[in-house]
PANU-594518 format. One line per field, with one value per residue (C-alpha): x, y, z; chain. Coordinates in steps of 0.02 Angstrom, whole numbers. Layout:
// residues N
xx	(X, ...) $
yy	(Y, ...) $
zz	(Z, ...) $
unit	(A, ...) $
//
This chain:
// residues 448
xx	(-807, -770, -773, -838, -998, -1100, -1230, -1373, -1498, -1640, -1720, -1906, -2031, -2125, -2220, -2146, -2253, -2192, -2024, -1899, -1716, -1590, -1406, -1260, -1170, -1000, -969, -798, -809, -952, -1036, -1066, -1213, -1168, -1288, -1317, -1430, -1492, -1650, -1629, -1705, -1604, -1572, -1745, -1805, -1760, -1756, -1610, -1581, -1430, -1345, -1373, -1225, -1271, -1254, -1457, -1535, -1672, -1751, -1796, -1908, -1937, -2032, -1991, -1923, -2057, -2026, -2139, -2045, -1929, -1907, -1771, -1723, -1724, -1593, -1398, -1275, -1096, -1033, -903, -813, -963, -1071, -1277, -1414, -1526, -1695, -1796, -1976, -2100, -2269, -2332, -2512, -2560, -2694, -2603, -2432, -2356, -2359, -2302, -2095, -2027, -1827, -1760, -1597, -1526, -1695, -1774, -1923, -1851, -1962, -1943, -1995, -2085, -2049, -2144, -2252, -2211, -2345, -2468, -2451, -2315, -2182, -2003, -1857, -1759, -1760, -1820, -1767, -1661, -1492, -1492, -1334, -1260, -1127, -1191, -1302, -1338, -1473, -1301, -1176, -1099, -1124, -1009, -1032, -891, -853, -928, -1056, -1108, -1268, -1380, -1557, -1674, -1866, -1986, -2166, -2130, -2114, -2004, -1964, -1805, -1817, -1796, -1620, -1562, -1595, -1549, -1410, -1433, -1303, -1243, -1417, -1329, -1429, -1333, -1349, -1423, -1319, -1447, -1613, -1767, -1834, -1949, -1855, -2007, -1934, -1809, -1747, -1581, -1438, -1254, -1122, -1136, -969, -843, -787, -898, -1103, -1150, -1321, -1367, -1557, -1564, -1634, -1441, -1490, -1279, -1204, -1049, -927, -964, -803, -661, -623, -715, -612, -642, -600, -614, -717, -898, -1045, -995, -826, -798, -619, -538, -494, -409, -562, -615, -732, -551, -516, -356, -428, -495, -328, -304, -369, -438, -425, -487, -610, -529, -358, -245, -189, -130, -54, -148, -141, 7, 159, 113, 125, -41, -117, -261, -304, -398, -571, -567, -473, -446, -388, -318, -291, -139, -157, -84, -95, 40, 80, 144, 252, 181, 281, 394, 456, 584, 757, 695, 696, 550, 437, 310, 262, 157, 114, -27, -122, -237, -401, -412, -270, -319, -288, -417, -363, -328, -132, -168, 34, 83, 14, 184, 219, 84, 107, 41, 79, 222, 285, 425, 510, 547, 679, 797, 729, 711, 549, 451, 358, 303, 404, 575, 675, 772, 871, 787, 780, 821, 764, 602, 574, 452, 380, 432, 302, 289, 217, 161, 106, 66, -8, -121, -120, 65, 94, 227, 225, 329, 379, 425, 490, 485, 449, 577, 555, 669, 781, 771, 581, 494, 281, 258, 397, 233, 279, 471, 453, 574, 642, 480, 504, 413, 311, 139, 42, -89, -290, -321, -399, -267, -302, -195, -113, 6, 75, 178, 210, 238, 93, 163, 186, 79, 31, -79, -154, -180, -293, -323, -413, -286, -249, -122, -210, -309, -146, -179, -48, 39, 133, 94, 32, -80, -184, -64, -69, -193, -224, -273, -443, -443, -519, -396, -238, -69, 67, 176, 149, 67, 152, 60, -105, -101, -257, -334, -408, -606, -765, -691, -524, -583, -686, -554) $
yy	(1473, 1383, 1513, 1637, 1721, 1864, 1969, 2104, 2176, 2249, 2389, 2343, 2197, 2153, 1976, 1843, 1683, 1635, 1626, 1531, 1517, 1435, 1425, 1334, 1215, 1130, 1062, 1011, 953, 809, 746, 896, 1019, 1172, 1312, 1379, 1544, 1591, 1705, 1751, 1862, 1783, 1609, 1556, 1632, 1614, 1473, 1389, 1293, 1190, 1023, 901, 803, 629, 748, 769, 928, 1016, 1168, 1230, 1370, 1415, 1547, 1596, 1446, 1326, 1243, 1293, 1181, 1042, 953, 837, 751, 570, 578, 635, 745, 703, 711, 823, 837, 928, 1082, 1044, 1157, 1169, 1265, 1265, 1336, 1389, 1436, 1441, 1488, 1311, 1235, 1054, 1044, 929, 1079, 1216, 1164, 1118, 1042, 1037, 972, 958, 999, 841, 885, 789, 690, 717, 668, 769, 803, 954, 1016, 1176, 1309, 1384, 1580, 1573, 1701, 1683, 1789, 1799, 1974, 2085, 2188, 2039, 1975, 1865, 1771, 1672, 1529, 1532, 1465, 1647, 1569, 1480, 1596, 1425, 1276, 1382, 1300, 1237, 1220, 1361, 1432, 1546, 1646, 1632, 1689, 1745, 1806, 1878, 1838, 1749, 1537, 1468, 1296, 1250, 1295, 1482, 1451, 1287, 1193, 1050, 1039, 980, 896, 811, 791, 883, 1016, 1205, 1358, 1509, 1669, 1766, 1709, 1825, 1832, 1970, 1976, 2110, 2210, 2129, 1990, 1968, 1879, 1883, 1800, 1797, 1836, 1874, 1854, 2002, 2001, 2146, 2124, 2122, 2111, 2293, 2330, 2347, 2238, 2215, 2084, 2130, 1995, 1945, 1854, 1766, 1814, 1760, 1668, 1697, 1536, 1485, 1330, 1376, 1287, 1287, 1246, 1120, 1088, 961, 954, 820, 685, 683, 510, 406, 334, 405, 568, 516, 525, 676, 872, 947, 1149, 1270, 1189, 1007, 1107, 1093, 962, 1008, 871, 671, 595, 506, 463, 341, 315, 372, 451, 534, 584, 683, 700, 703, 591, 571, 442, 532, 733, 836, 907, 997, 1049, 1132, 1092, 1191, 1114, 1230, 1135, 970, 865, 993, 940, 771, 726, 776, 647, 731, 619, 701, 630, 514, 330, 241, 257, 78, 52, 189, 87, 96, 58, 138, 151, 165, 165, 247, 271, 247, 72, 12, -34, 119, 248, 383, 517, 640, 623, 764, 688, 640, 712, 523, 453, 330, 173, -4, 27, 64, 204, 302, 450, 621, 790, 910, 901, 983, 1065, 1208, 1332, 1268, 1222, 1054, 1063, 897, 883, 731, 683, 543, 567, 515, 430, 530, 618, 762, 881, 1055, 1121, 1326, 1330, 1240, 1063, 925, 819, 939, 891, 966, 927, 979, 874, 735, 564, 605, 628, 734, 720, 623, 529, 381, 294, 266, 113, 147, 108, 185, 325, 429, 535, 656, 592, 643, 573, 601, 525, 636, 719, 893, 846, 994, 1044, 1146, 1104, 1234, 1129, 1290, 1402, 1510, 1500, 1387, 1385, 1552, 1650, 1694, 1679, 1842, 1792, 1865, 2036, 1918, 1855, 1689, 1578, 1478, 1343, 1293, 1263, 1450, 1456, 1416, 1499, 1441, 1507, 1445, 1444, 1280, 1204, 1235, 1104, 1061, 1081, 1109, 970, 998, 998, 1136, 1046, 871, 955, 1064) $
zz	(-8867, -8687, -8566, -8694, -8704, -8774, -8684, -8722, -8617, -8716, -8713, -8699, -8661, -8818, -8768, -8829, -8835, -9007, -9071, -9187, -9157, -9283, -9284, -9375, -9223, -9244, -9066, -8998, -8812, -8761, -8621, -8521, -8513, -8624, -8668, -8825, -8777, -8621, -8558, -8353, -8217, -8089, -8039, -8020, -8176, -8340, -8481, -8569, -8753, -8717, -8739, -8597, -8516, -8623, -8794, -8815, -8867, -8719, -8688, -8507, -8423, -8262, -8152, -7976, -7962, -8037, -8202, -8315, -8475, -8490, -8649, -8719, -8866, -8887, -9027, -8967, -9065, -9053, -9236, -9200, -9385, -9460, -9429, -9370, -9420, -9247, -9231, -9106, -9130, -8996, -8983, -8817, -8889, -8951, -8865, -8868, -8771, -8890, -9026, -8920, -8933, -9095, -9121, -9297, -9349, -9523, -9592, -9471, -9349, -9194, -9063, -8893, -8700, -8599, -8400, -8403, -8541, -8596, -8494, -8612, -8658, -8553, -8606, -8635, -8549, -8713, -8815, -8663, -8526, -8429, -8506, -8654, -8670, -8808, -8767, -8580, -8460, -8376, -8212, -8145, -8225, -8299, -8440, -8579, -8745, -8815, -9001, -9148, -9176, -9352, -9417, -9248, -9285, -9164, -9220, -9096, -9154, -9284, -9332, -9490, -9548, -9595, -9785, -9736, -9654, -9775, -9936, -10008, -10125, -10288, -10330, -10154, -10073, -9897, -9813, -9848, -9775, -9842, -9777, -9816, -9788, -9786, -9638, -9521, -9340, -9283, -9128, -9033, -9149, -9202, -9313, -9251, -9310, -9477, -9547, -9398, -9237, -9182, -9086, -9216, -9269, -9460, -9443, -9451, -9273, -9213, -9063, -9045, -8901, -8818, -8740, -8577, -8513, -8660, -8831, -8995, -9141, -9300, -9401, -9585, -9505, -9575, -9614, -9799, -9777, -9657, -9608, -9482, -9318, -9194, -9156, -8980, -8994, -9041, -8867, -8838, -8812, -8645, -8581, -8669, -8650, -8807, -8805, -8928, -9048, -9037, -9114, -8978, -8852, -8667, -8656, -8580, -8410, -8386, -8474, -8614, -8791, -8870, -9047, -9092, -9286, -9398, -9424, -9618, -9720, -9887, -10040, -10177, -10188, -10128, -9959, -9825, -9616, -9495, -9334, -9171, -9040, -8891, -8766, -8744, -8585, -8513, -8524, -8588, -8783, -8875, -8905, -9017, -9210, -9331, -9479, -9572, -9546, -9662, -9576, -9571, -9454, -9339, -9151, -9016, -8869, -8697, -8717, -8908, -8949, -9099, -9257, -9364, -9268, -9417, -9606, -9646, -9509, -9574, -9451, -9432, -9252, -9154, -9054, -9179, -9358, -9410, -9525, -9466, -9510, -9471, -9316, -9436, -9399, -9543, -9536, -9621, -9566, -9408, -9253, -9209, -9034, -8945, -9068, -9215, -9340, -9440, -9611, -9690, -9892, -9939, -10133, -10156, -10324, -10329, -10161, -10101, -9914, -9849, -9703, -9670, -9531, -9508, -9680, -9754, -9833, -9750, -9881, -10007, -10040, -10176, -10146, -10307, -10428, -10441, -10485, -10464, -10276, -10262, -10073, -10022, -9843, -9912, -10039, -9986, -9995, -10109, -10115, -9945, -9848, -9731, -9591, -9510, -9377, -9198, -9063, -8894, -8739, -8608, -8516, -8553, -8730, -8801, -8992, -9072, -9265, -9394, -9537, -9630, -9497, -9460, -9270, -9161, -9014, -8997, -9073, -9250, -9382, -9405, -9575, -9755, -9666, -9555, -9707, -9719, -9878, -9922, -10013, -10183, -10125, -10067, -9913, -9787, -9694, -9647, -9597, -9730, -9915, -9960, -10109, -10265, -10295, -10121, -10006, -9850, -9762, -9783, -9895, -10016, -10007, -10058, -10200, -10289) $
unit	(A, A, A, A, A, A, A, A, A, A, A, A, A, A, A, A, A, A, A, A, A, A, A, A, A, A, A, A, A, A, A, A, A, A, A, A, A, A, A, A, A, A, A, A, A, A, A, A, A, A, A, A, A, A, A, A, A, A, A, A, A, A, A, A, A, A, A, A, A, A, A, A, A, A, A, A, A, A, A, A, A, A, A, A, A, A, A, A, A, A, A, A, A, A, A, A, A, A, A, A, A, A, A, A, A, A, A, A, A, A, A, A, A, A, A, A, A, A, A, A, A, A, A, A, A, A, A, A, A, A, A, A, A, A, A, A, A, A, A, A, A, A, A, A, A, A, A, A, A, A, A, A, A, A, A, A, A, A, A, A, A, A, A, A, A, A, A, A, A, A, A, A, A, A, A, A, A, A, A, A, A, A, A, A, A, A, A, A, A, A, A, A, A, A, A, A, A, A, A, A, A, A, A, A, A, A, A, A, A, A, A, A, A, A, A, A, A, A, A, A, A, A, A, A, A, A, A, A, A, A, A, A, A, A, A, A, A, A, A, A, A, A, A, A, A, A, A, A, A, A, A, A, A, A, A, A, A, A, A, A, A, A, A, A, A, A, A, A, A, A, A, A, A, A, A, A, A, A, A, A, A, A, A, A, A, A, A, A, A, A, A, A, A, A, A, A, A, A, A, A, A, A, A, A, A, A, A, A, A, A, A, A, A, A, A, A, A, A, A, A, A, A, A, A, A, A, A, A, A, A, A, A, A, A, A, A, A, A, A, A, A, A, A, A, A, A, A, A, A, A, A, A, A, A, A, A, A, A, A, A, A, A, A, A, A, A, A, A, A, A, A, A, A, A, A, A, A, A, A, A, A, A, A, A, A, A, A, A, A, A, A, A, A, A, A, A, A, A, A, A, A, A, A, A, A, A, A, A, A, A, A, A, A, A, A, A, A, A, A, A, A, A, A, A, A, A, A, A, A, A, A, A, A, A, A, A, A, A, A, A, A, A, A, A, A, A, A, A) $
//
């Protein structure tokens, strides 16, 4: 949602000392300020429930220019690979300060420090006659959030506790979602993005956003279905710029050999992800590797080198079509350049790894001919975790990821009518068809 925002001006002033707001958080870029939701009169007056620069969770108010709250966390967020439930609660009616803000994550009551005590009965700028905006810091017109967000609550008058959003599941112990909770919004409340890339509301007071500035993505990435995306904490993304949900690189600082992988691996299964070459080094060779790494000799380091240059790094080469691994080169398929898109299946169950390119398997592969291997690039060394894995070394070396959500970049996959296939897990999109028993990358996908 970088540079994206939604935006509704009610229609009347209801006082609102007491509130709750919860929403499911997957965040993609860290350490800068980013707001979640946003209530504003003008620059001087409004309040703001954001993410600070050093990844901790605060709320703000201010009047005419005098801060009237200012509360942060002391715990930070920067898991990036999996979706948070956030709440915060106010009542600006309790006689004690330290009960008037409340932060939840995950179903935890978080502490925080004080700067300035939230002011009592003071009342909030959010549901009333001044813009509310989601994804934006609306007093400075800046601080987008950047990553997903999905079912965003808002109740005027009213205070819940985590239990009305979440519950524990039974048979993993991880806090869920409940997509439809029973809750009373009163006038003025709100819950938007529940199911698409839309601010419709479905609390039934039809208190609908409209976009403010960018377009909203729908993706398959949802708090019950998490899927992966390129990991921003690996050091080699430092040099690099992460675009669209940590799915697309544009490309790293200067002209080095560098990697960055997955943020879900896995050790046995069958599993797929597609690739887009959105740009290579001009009349120079492409120098684009995609492939997998056992997690365990993932490199971090500032020129991190390449990921197939290990015992158990395997990539397909752009430049020449050859496989590689342990720093051996071997011939294999056709070159790949700009806008064509790299498949790779590889089965854990049978150690076998393969690529597509535009569809078609290279060497005659066959993902699904099991312990036969049909075509496979290599034989994997077993007893280990793998994570997806690419790598370039030009600084307008550019590629976007499709794990299953159905986008390169912010384009969505036009193929199969523009539903694309999914795969065996069912709740993903590719392009391509994904070769029978193969899966996403994500929480449905490692548990099919």
């Amino acid at each position: 949602m970088a540079n994206t925002y939604l935006t509704r001006t009610f229609g009347s002033v209801p006082s609102i000392t007491k509130f709750t707001w919860s929403g499911w958080v997957k965040r993609s870029k860290l350490g800068t300020q980013q707001a979640m939701i946003s209530g504003y009169q003008n620059s001087n007056t409004g309040q703001l429930f954001y993410f600070t620069g050093d990844d901790k969770l605060a709320y703000y108010a201010q009047a005419g220019g005098v801060v009237k709250c200012n509360v942060i966390t002391n715990a930070v967020f920067r898991d990036t690979s999996a979706w948070y439930h956030i709440m915060l609660v106010v009542d600006s009616t309790q006689s004690t300060a330290a009960n008037r803000v409340k932060f939840y994550v995950n179903n935890v009551l978080k502490s925080y420090a004080t700067t300035v005590a939230h002011a009592l009965n003071w009342e909030a700028y959010f549901m009333v006659t001044v813009p509310t905006q989601v994804g934006r810091n609306g007093m400075n017109s800046s601080d987008y959030f950047d990553g997903v967000m999905s079912h965003m609550h808002m109740t005027h008058g009213y205070l819940y506790t985590p239990s009305t959003f979440g519950e524990t599941d039974s048979t993993t112990g991880e806090w869920k979602i409940k997509t439809s909770p029973t809750v009373n919004y009163n006038s003025n409340g709100f819950f938007i993005l529940k199911d698409a890339n839309t601010g419709t509301d479905y609390s039934g007071n039809s208190e609908n956003f409209s976009s403010g500035g960018g377009t909203l993505t729908a993706t398959k990435d949802c708090p019950s279905n998490v899927l992966a995306t390129l990991n921003p904490l690996f050091y080699a993304s430092s040099t690099y710029t992460l675009l669209n949900g940590n799915l697309k690189t544009n490309g790293s600082s200067s002209n080095a050999d560098r990697s960055l992988y997955g943020t879900i691996g896995a050790s046995s299964g069958k599993y797929y992800f597609e690739t887009k070459i959105d740009n290579t080094n001009g009349g120079d060779s492409n120098n684009i590797r995609i492939g997998i790494v056992s997690d365990d000799q993932v490199v971090q380091t500032a020129n991190n080198g390449t990921f197939f240059s290990t015992s158990r790094g395997y990539a397909y080469y752009g430049q020449d079509g050859s496989k590689r691994n342990s720093g051996n080169t071997a011939s294999y398929g056709n070159t790949f350049t700009t806008n064509d898109i790299i498949g790779c299946a590889f089965d854990l169950d049978n150690n076998k790894i393969y690529w597509s390119k535009n569809g078609t398997f290279q060497n005659s592969g066959n993902p699904t001919s099991g312990s036969t291997g049909t075509g496979s690039a290599y034989n994997l060394a077993t007893g280990y975790s793998y994570l997806p894995a690419i790598s370039s070394y030009y600084t307008n070396d550019k590629v976007s990821i499709n794990f299953g959500n159905g986008f390169f970049g912010t384009t969505a996959i036009t193929t199969n009518s523009g539903n694309g296939y999914a795969g065996a897990e069912g709740a993903s999109k590719f392009n391509y068809a994904v070769p029978s028993g193969y899966t996403a990358l994500s929480t449905k996908g490692l548990n099919t």
